[in-house]
N, C-alpha and C positions, 0 to 999 in steps of 0.2 A: 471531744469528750471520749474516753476511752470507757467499752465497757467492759463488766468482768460478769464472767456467768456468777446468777444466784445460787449455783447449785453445789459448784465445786472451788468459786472462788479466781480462776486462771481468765486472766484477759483472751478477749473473747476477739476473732479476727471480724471485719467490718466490712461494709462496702460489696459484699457478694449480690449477686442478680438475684432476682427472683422470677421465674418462668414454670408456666404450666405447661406438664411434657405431653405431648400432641398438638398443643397452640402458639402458637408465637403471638397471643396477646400479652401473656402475665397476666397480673391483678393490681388493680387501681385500688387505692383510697377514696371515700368521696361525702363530700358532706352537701346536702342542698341546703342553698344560702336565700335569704330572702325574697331577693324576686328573682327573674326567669333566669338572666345570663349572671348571677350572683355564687354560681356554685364552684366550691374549691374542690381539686383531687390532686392525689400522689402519688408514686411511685413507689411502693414500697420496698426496703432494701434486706437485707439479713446480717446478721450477727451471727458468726459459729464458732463453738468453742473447741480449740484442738485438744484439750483433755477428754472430756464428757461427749460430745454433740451436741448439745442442746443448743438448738436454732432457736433467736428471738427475730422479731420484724421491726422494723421500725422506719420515720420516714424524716427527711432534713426538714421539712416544710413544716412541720408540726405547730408552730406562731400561729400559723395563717387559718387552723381550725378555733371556731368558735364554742363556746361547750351551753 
């Protein structure tokens, strides 16, 4: 699925890392699931657009959250 920025319209490049500068964790997704070992997390990746900037996040696993 290709996406395109909401702002300007131009396809937006995908698959970039996401990392917190001083940590080498990043940041998780994570939703707690019913019981103890039931909880889902992700990885979240970025979206950047080479017209504008505008960074979105987003994650492949996204099924696997219950709402």
């Amino acid at each position: 699925m290709k996406r395109s920025c909401p702002h300007c319209k131009s396809e937006m490049i995908e698959d970039c890392k996401v990392n917190v500068e001083g940590g080498m964790y990043g940041i998780k997704i994570s939703q707690k699931g019913k019981g103890i070992l039931n909880s889902i997390s992700a990885k979240p990746k970025a979206a950047v657009c080479p017209n504008c900037g505008y960074v979105a996040f987003y994650i492949d696993e996204y099924k696997e959250f219950d709402r």
